[in-house]
N, C-alpha and C positions, 0 to 999 in steps of 0.2 A: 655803486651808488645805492643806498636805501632807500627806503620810500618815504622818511624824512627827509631827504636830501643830502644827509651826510656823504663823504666820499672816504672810503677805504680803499686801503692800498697794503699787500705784505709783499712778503721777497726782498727781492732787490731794492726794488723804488722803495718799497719802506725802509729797509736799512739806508739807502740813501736821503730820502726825502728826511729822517730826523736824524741829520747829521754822524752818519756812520754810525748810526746805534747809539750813539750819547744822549740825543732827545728822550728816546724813551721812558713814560711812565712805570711806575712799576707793574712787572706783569705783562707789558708789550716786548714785544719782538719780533721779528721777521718775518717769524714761521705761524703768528696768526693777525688777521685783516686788525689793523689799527684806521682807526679813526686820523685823519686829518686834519691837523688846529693849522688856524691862521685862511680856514676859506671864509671870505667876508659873509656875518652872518645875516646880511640883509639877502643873501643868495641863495642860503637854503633854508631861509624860514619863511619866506616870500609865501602866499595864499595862492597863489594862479600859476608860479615856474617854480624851476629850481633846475641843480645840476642832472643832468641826462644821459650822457656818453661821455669815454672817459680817454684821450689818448695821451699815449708815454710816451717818453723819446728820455734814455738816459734816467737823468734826475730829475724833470721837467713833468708835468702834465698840465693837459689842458680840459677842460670840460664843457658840453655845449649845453645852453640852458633852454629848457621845453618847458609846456605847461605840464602840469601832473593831473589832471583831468585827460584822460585819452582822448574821448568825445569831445573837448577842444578843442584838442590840438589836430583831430581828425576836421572838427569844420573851418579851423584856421587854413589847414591843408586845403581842403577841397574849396573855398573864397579862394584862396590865391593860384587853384589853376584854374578856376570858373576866370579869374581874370587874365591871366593868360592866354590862356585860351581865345575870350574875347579879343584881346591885343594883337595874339597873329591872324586871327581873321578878318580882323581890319585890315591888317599890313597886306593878305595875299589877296583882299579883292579889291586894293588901292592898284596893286600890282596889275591884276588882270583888267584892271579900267585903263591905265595908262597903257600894257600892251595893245589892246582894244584900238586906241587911239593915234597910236606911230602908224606911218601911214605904209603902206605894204610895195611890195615891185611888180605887184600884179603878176604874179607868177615865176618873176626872175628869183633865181636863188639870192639867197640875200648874204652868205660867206662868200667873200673872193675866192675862197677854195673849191667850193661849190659850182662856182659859175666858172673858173679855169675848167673844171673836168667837164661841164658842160659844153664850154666851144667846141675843147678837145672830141667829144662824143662827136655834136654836129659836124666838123671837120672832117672826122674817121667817117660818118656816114654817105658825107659828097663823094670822098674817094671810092668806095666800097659800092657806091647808085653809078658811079662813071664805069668804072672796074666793069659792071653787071649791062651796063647797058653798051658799053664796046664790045664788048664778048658775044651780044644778042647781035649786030651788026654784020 
């Protein structure tokens, strides 16, 4: 991509993208970066974007369009995680007010798996205080 917007492409995708070599003007070929006709030129003559990144697959490309002001497109950046940002720190101390508010077991383990190994424990302890206090007898 140039810094006019233009998108070049050689090799392969260029032998493919102008129909096996047939497109070509005179003087292009393969073997050096040809310009791309037919990208709409409202895309890369645009004042504030244009083509950015450029990905192949095959005979296909696609390209994503950014501003060309870096300093833009840096405060475009930084606005959209300042809001983000914003957005999950609502969501995590919506979260920690409604945990705040489910009402608790007062000390009871609150998983049934929790509270099974728990009787279990208490159970093991009756046997194990009987065990100790027959044996003192």
């Amino acid at each position: 991509v140039s810094t006019a917007g233009e998108v070049y492409v050689w090799g392969a995708i260029s032998y493919y993208a102008f129909g096996n070599g047939t497109q070509y003007n005179r003087g292009e070929n393969c073997t050096v970066p040809v310009c791309i006709r037919g990208v709409p030129h409202e895309v890369c003559t645009r004042e504030d974007s244009g083509p950015d990144q450029v990905a192949l697959y095959r005979d296909t490309f696609a390209t994503t369009i950014a501003r060309k002001s870096v300093e833009e497109e840096m405060g475009s950046l930084i606005t959209s995680l300042k809001t983000r940002s914003s957005q999950l720190l609502t969501v995590t101390r919506a979260r920690r007010a409604e945990a705040e508010q489910r009402p608790s077991d007062d000390g009871v383990f609150a998983l049934e798996e929790l509270r099974q190994l728990n009787n279990d424990f208490i159970s093991q302890k009756k046997v194990v205080q009987e065990t100790i206090e027959g044996s003192e007898k």
